[in-house]
mmCIF file of the C-alpha atoms, coordinates in Angstrom:
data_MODEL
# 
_entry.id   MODEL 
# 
loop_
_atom_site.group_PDB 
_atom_site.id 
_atom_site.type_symbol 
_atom_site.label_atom_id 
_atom_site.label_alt_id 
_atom_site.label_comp_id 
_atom_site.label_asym_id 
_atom_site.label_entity_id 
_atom_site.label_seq_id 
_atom_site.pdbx_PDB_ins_code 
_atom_site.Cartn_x 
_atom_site.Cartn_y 
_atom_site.Cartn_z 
_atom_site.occupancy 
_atom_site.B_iso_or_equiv 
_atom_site.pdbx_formal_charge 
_atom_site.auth_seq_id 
_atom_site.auth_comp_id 
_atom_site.auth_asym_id 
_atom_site.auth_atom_id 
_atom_site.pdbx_PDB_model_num 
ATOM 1   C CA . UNK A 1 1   ? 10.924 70.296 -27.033 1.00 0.00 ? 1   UNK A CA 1 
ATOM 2   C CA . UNK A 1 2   ? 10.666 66.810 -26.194 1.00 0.00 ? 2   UNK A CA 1 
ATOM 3   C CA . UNK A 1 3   ? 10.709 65.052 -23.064 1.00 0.00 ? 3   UNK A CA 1 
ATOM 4   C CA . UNK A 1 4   ? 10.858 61.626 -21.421 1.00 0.00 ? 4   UNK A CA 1 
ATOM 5   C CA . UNK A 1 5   ? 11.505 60.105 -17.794 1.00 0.00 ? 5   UNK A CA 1 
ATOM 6   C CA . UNK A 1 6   ? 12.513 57.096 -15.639 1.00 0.00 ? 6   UNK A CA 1 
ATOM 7   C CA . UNK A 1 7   ? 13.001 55.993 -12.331 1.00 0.00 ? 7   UNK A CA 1 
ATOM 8   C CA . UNK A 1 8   ? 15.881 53.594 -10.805 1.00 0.00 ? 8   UNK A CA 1 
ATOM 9   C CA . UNK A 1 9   ? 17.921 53.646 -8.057  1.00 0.00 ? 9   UNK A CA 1 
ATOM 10  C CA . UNK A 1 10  ? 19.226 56.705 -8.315  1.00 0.00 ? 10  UNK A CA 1 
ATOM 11  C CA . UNK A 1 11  ? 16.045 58.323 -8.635  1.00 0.00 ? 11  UNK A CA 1 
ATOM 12  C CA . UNK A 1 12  ? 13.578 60.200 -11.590 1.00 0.00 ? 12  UNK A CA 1 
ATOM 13  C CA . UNK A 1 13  ? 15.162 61.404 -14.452 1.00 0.00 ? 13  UNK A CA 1 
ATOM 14  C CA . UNK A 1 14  ? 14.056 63.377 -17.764 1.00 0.00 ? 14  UNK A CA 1 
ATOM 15  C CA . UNK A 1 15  ? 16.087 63.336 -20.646 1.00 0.00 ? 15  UNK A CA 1 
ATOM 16  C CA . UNK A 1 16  ? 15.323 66.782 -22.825 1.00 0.00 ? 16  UNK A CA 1 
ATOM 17  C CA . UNK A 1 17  ? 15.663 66.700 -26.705 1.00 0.00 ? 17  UNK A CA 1 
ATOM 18  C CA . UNK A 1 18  ? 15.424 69.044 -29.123 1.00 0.00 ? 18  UNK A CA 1 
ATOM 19  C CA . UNK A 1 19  ? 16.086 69.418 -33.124 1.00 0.00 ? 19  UNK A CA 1 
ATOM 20  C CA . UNK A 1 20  ? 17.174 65.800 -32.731 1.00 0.00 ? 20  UNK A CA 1 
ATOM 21  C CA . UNK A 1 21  ? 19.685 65.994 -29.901 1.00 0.00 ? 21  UNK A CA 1 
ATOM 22  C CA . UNK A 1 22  ? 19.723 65.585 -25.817 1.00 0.00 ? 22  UNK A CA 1 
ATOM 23  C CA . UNK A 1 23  ? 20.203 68.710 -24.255 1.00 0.00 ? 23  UNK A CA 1 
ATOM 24  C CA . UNK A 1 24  ? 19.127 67.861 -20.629 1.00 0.00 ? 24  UNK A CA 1 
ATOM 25  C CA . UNK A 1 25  ? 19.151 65.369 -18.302 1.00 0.00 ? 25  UNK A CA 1 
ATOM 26  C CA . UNK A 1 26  ? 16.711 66.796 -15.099 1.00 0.00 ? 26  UNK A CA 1 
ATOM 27  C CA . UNK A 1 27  ? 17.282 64.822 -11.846 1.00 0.00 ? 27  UNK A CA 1 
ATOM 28  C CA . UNK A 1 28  ? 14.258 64.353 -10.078 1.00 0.00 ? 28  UNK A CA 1 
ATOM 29  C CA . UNK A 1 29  ? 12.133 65.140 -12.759 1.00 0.00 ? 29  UNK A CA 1 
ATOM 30  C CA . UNK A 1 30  ? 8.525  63.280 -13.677 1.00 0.00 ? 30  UNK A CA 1 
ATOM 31  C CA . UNK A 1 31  ? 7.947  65.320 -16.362 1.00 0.00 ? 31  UNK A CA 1 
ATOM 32  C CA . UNK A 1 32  ? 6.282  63.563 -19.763 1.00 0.00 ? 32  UNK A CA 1 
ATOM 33  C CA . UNK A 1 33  ? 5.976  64.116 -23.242 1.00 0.00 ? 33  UNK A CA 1 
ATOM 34  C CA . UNK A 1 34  ? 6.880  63.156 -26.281 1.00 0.00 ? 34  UNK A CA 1 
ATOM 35  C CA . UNK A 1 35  ? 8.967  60.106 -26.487 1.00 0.00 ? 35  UNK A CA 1 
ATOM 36  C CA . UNK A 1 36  ? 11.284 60.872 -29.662 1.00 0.00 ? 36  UNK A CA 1 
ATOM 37  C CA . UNK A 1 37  ? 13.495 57.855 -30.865 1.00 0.00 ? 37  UNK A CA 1 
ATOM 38  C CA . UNK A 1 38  ? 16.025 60.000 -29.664 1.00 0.00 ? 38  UNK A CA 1 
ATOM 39  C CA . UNK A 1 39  ? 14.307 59.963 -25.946 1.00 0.00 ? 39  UNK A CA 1 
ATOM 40  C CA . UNK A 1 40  ? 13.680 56.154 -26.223 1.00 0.00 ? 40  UNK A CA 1 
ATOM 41  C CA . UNK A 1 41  ? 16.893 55.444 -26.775 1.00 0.00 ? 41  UNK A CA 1 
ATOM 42  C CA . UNK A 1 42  ? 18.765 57.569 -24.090 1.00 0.00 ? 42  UNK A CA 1 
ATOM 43  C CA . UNK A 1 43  ? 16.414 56.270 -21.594 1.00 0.00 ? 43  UNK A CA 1 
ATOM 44  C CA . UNK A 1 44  ? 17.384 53.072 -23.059 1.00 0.00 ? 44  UNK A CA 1 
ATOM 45  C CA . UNK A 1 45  ? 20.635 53.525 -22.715 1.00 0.00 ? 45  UNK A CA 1 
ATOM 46  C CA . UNK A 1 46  ? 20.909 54.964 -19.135 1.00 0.00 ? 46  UNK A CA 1 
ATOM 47  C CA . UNK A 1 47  ? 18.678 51.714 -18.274 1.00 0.00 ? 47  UNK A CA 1 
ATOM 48  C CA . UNK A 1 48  ? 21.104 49.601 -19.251 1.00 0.00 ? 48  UNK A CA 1 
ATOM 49  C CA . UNK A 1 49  ? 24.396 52.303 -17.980 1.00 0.00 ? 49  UNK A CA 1 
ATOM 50  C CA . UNK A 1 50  ? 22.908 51.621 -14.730 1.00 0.00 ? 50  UNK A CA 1 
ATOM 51  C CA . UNK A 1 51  ? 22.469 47.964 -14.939 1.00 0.00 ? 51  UNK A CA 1 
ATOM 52  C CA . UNK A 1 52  ? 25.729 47.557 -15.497 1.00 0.00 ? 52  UNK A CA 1 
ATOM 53  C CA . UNK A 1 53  ? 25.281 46.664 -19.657 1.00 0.00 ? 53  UNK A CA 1 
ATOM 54  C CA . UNK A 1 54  ? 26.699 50.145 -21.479 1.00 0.00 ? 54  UNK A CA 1 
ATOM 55  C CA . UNK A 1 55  ? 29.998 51.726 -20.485 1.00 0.00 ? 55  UNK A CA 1 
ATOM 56  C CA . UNK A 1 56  ? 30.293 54.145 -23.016 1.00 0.00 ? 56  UNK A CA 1 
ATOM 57  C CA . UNK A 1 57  ? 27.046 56.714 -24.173 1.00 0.00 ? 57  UNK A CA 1 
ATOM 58  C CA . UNK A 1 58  ? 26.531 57.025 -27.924 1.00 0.00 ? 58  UNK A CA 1 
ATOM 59  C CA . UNK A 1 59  ? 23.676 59.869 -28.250 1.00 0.00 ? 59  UNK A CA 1 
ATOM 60  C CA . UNK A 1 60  ? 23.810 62.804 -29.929 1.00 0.00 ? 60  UNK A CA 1 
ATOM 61  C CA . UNK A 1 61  ? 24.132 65.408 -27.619 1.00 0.00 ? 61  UNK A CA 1 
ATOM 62  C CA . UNK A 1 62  ? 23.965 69.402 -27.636 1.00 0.00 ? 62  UNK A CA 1 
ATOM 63  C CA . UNK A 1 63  ? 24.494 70.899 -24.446 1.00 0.00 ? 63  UNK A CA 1 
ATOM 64  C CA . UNK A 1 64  ? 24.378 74.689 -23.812 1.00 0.00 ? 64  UNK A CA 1 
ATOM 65  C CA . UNK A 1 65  ? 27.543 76.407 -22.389 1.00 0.00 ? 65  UNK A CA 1 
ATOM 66  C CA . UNK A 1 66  ? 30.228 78.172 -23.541 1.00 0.00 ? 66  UNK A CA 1 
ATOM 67  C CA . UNK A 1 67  ? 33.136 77.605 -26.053 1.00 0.00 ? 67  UNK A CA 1 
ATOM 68  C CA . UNK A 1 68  ? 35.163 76.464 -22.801 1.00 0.00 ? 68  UNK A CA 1 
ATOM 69  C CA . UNK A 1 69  ? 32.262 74.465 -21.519 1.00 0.00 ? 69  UNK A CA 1 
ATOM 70  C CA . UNK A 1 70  ? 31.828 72.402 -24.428 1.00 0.00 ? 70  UNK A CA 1 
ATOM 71  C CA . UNK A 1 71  ? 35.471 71.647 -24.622 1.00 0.00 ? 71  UNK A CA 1 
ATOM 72  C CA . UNK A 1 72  ? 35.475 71.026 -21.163 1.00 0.00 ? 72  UNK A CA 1 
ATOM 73  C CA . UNK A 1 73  ? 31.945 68.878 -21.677 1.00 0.00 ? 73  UNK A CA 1 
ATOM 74  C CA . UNK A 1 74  ? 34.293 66.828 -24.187 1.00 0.00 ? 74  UNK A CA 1 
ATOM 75  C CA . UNK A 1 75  ? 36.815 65.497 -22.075 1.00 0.00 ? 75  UNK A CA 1 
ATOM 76  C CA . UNK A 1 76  ? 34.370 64.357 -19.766 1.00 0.00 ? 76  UNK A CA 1 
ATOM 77  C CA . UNK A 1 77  ? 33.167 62.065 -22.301 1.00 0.00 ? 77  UNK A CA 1 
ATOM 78  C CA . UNK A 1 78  ? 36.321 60.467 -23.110 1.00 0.00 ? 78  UNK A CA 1 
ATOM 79  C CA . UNK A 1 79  ? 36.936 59.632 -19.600 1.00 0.00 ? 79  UNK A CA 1 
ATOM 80  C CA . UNK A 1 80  ? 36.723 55.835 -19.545 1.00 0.00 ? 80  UNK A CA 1 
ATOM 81  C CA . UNK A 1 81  ? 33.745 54.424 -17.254 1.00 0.00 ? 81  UNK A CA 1 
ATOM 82  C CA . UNK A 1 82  ? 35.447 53.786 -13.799 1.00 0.00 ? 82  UNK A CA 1 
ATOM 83  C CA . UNK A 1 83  ? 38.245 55.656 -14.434 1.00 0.00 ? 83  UNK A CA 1 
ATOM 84  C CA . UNK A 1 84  ? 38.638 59.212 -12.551 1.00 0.00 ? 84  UNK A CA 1 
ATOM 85  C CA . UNK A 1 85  ? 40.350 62.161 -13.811 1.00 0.00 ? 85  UNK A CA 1 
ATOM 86  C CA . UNK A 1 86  ? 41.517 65.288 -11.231 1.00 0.00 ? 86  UNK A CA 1 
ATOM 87  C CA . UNK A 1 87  ? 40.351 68.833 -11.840 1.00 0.00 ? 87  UNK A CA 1 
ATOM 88  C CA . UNK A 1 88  ? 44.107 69.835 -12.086 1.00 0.00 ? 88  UNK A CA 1 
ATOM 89  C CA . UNK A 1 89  ? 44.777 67.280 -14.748 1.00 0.00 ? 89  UNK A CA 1 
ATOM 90  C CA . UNK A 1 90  ? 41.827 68.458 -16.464 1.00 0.00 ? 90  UNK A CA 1 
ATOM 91  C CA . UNK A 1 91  ? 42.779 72.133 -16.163 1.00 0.00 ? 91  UNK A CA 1 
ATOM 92  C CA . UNK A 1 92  ? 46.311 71.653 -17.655 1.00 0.00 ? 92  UNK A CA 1 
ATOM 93  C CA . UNK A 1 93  ? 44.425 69.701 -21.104 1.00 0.00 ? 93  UNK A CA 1 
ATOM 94  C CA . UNK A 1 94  ? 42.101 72.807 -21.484 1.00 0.00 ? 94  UNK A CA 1 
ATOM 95  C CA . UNK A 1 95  ? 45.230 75.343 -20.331 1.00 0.00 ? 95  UNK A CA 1 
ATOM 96  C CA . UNK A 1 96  ? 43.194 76.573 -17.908 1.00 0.00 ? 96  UNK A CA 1 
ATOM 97  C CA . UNK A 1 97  ? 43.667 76.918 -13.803 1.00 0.00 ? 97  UNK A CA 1 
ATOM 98  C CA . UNK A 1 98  ? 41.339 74.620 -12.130 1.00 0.00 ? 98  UNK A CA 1 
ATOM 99  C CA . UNK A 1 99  ? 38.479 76.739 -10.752 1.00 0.00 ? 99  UNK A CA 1 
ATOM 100 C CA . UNK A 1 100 ? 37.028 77.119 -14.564 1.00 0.00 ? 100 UNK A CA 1 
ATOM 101 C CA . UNK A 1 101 ? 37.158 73.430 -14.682 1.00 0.00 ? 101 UNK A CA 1 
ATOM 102 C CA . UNK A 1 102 ? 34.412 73.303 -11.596 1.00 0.00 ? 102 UNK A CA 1 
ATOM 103 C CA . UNK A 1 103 ? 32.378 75.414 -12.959 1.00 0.00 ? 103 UNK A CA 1 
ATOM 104 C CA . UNK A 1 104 ? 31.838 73.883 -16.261 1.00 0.00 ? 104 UNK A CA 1 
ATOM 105 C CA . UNK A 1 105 ? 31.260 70.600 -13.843 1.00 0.00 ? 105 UNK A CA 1 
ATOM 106 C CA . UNK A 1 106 ? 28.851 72.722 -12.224 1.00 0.00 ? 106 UNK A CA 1 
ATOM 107 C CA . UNK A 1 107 ? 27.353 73.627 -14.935 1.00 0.00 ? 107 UNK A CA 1 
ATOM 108 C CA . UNK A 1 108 ? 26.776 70.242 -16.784 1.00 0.00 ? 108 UNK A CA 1 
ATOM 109 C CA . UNK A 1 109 ? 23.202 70.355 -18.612 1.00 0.00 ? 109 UNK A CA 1 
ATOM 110 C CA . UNK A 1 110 ? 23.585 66.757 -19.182 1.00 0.00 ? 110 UNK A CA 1 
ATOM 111 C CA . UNK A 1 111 ? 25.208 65.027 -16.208 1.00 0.00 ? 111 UNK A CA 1 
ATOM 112 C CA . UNK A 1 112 ? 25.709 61.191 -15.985 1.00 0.00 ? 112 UNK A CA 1 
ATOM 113 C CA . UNK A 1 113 ? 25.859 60.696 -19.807 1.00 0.00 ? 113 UNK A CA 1 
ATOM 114 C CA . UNK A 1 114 ? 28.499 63.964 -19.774 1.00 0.00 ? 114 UNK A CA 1 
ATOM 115 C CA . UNK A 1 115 ? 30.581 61.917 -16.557 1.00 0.00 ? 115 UNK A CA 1 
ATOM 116 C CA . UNK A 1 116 ? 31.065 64.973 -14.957 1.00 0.00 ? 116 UNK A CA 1 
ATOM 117 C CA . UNK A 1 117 ? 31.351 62.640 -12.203 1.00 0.00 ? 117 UNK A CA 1 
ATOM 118 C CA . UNK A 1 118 ? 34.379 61.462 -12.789 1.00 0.00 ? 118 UNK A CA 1 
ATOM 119 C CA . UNK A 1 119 ? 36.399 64.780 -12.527 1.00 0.00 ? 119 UNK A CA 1 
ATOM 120 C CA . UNK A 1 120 ? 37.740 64.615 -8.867  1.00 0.00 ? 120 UNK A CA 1 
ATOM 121 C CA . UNK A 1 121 ? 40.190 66.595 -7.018  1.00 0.00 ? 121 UNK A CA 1 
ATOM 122 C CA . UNK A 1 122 ? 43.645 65.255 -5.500  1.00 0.00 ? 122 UNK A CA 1 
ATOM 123 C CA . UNK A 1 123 ? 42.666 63.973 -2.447  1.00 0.00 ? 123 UNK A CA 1 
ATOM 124 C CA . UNK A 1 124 ? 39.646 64.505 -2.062  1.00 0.00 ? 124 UNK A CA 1 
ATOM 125 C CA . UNK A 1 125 ? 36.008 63.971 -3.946  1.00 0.00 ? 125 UNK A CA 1 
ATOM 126 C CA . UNK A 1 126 ? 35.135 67.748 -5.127  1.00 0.00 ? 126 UNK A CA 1 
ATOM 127 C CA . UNK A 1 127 ? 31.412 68.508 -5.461  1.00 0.00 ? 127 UNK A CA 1 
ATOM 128 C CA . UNK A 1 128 ? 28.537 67.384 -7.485  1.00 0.00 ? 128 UNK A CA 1 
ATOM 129 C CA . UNK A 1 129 ? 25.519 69.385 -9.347  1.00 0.00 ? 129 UNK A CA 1 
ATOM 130 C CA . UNK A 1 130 ? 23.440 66.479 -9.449  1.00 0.00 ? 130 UNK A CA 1 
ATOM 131 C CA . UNK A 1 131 ? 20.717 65.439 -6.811  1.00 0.00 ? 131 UNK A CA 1 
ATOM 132 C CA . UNK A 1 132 ? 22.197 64.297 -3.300  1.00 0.00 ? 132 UNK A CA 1 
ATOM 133 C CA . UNK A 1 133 ? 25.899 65.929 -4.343  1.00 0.00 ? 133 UNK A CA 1 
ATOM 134 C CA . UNK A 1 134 ? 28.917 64.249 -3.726  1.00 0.00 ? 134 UNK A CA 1 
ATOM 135 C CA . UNK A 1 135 ? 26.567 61.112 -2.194  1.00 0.00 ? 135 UNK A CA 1 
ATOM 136 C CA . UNK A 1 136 ? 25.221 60.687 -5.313  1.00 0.00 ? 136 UNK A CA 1 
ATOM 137 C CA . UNK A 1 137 ? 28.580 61.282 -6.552  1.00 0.00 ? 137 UNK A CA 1 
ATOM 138 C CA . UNK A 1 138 ? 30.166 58.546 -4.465  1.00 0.00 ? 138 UNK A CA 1 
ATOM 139 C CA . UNK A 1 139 ? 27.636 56.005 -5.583  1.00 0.00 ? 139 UNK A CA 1 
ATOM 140 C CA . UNK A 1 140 ? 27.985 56.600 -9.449  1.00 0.00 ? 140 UNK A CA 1 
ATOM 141 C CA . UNK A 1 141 ? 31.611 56.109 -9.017  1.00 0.00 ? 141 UNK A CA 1 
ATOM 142 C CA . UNK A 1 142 ? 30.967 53.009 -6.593  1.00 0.00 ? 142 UNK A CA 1 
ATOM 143 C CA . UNK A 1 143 ? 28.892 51.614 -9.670  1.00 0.00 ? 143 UNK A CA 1 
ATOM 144 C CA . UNK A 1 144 ? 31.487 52.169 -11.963 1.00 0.00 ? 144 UNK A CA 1 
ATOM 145 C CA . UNK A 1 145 ? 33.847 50.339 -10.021 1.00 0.00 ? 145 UNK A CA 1 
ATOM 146 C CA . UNK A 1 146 ? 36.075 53.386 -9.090  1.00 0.00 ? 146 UNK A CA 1 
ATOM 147 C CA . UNK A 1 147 ? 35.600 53.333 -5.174  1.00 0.00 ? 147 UNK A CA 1 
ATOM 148 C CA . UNK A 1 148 ? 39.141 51.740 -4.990  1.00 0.00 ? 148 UNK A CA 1 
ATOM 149 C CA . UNK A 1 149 ? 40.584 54.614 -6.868  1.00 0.00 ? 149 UNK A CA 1 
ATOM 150 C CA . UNK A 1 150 ? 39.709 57.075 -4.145  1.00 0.00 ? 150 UNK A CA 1 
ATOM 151 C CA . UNK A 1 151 ? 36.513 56.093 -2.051  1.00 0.00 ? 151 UNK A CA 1 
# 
């Protein structure tokens, strides 16, 4: 296993690789290791995600979690960056009621480069795995220009 951090705004993160593929990000997180050129360039590309320079993540990812998960884990990543999709909505692509569409949120390995972010519900925000919950929530979507979607 391979690992590699960074800090910004949003605070430490370690990206986790293994056989070639990301299968972690770790909020908070100063662990180092070995920097694959896998690791370089995730971190390089959340550096940039979160300057504002990369919209869409091209890594090669491989993220524990069920069949449903992963399908789940897949929609998420063809959610356009600042665009928000409900849990409902979400639930009716994967024929699925929408509870089982919070969990696999919940369960992200990979958050921020798997949006899981972006999954709201109607009306309201829904929750957040990630450090600081639905504040950190609030401010990915802020820096993906979604706040006048729904914050």
């Amino acid at each position: 296993m391979n690992i590699a951090s960074l800090h910004n705004k949003f605070g430490w993160f370690s990206l986790v690789e293994e056989d070639g593929r990301i299968t972690q990000l770790l909020w908070e997180d100063r662990t180092k290791g070995f920097r694959s050129d896998v690791l370089k360039e995730g971190l390089n590309q959340l550096e940039a995600y979160f300057a504002g320079r990369l919209t869409k993540f091209d890594l090669p990812l491989a993220p524990a979690g069920t069949e449903f998960q992963k399908q789940a884990y897949c929609i998420m990543q063809d959610i356009p960056f600042g665009d928000v999709l409900t849990y409902g909505a979400m639930a009716k692509k994967l024929g699925v009621a929408a509870q089982p569409v919070g969990q696999a949120c919940g369960s992200n390995p990979i958050p921020v480069i798997i949006p899981c972010h972006r999954i709201v519900g109607t009306g309201h925000l829904g929750g957040f795995s990630g450090k600081g919950g639905v504040e950190t929530k609030v401010q990915l979507l802020r820096h993906e220009g979604a706040n006048g979607q729904l914050i």
